[in-house]
C-alpha positions, 0 to 999 in steps of 0.5 A: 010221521009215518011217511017220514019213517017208510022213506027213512026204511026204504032208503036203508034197505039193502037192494036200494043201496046196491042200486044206488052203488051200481047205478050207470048212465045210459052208453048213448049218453056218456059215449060220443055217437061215431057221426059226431063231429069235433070243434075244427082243429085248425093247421095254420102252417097249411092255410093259403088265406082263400077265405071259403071257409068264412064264406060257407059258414053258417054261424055268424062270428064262427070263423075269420082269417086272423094273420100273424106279424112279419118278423125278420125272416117271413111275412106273417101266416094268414089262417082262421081261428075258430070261436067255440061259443059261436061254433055248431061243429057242422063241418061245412068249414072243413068240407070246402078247405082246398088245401091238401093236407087240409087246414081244418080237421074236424077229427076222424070221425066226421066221416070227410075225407080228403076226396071229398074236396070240393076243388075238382080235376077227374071226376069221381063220384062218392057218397057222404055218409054224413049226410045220405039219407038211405033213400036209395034212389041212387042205387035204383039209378045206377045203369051199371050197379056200382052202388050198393048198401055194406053190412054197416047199412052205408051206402057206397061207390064201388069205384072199379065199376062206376062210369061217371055217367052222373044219373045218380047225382041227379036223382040224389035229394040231399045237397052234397050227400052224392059228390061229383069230385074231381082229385087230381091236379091239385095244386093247379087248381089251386093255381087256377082259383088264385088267377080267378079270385085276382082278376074278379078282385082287379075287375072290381077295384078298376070301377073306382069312379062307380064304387065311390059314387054307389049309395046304400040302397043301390047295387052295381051290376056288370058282367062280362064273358066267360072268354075273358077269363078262360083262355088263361085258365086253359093255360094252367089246366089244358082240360076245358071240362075241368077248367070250366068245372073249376071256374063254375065252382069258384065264381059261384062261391066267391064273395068278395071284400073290397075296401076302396081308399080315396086318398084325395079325401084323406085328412091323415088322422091316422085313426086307421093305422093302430087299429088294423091288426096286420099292420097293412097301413102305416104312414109314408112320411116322406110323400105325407100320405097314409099307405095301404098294403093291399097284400097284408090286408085282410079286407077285415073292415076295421079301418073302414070303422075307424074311419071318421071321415068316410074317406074308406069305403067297404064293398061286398061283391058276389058272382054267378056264371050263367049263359046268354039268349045266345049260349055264351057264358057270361060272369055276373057281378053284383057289387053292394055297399057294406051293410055296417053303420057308417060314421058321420062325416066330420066337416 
């Protein structure tokens, strides 16, 4: 009784009461930290459907490219959406948007700015401070002194100073903290990007005969030189250090979706055509056929599920550029079947 009575005094007393009144979260829990980056605020108008966002996402199901419907006067836009409960806000998505203004935003104070694109044109060479450690070894590198530390302890380019002689993205241990960036010509580049990713895409699907055959323990692997591709890319960008920069970049990036429709096979159930959400398939009454729009697909692989007759199939193709025993550079293509179940066929 005695301890209930001092409990009923303590908390009665007036400092206690005052306390309790003026009591305040601690600043660094209440207060967002200035590093702290938002969900991705996604600007759809700006979206040109690359897919690289998708492809640098760490989270699964945090990303993908949805496409509105086509109505009297456009075709429907291709943008990402993003799911928050699957999100981590590390803002990967918004480092390699190549769009200028940027699709994706992860709010000013993710510290990403627009030179920070990873689509390159004159190089230039600036720190994420997002990301650099303060370990300094680039300073140390520098022959010409152009980084420094500023009053707020970031670590800088002075870019009136740089020579672009790249020793210190050598030296740098964080992947991406120093950014040998290209900024000008963007919209070639874009141009450039859309040339590789459709001919690395016709190169696939021309190898119908050994993606129908491919089984689900085997992989294909081609590859071709570099020459194939690069005097077109000269075309767009007469610079070959930058054409080839930017050929480098985006063939080690890319993956691509291939759906392969063998439409001998096809029992014209029309499973697929209520389920693909762009409405990219329909059925040709006149030829009696089911038809594909490869420009409104997505490459989502919905109908490949849908199917029950296995007549679609579903690929996954990456690349890599790399040189021969005698110095040419040579595109490697690995093609792989879709990890996803497959249905079984009905006889």
């Amino acid at each position: 009784m005695s301890s209930l009575m001092w409990y009923i005094y303590d908390f009665a007393r007036k400092a206690w009461a005052q306390g309790f009144t003026n009591a305040k979260t601690s600043p660094e829990i209440v207060e967002k930290p200035s590093r702290f980056r938002n969900f991705p605020n996604v600007i759809k108008e700006y979206c040109i459907g690359c897919g690289a966002c998708i492809s640098s996402c760490p989270s699964p199901n945090a990303i993908k490219l949805v496409r509105d419907e086509d109505d009297e006067t456009k075709e429907g836009v291709t943008y990402p959406i993003i799911n928050k409960s699957a999100c981590i806000r590390c803002g990967f998505c918004a480092e390699v948007c190549p769009t200028e203004p940027k699709t994706l935003e992860c709010g000013e104070n993710h510290l990403l700015k627009s030179e920070f694109n990873i689509i390159p044109s004159k190089r230039q060479f600036i720190i994420d401070d997002y990301l650099c450690i303060r370990c300094k070894k680039c300073m140390k590198q520098c022959p010409v002194g152009a980084i420094h530390v500023e009053d707020d302890g970031k670590v800088v380019v002075n870019p009136f100073k740089c020579i672009s002689c790249g020793e210190c993205l050598d030296v740098c241990p964080v992947n991406g903290a120093m950014k040998g960036v290209f900024v000008d010509n963007i919209q070639d580049q874009k141009e450039l990007i859309a040339q590789v990713v459709t001919f690395l895409e016709k190169y696939i699907n021309n190898k119908e005969e050994d993606l129908r055959s491919l089984k689900k323990d085997r992989l294909l692997q081609y590859n071709f030189p570099l020459s194939d591709i690069f005097d077109k890319a000269l075309e767009i960008i007469s610079d070959e250090e930058i054409a080839l920069e930017i050929l480098t970049n985006a063939i080690n990036r890319l993956k691509i979706r291939i759906i392969d429709w063998d439409s001998e096979t096809c029992k014209k159930c029309q499973m697929c055509i209520p389920d693909c959400p762009t409405k990219a398939i329909s059925f040709d009454e006149k030829n009696d056929t089911i038809v594909r729009n490869e420009n409104k697909c997505l490459r989502c692989s919905i109908c490949y599920q849908s199917c029950p007759f296995s007549t679609i199939k579903y690929f996954i193709s990456k690349f890599s550029l790399e040189e021969d025993e005698n110095g040419e550079k040579i595109v490697n293509v690995t093609v792989k079947a879709s990890n996803l179940n497959e249905e079984v066929v009905m006889g």
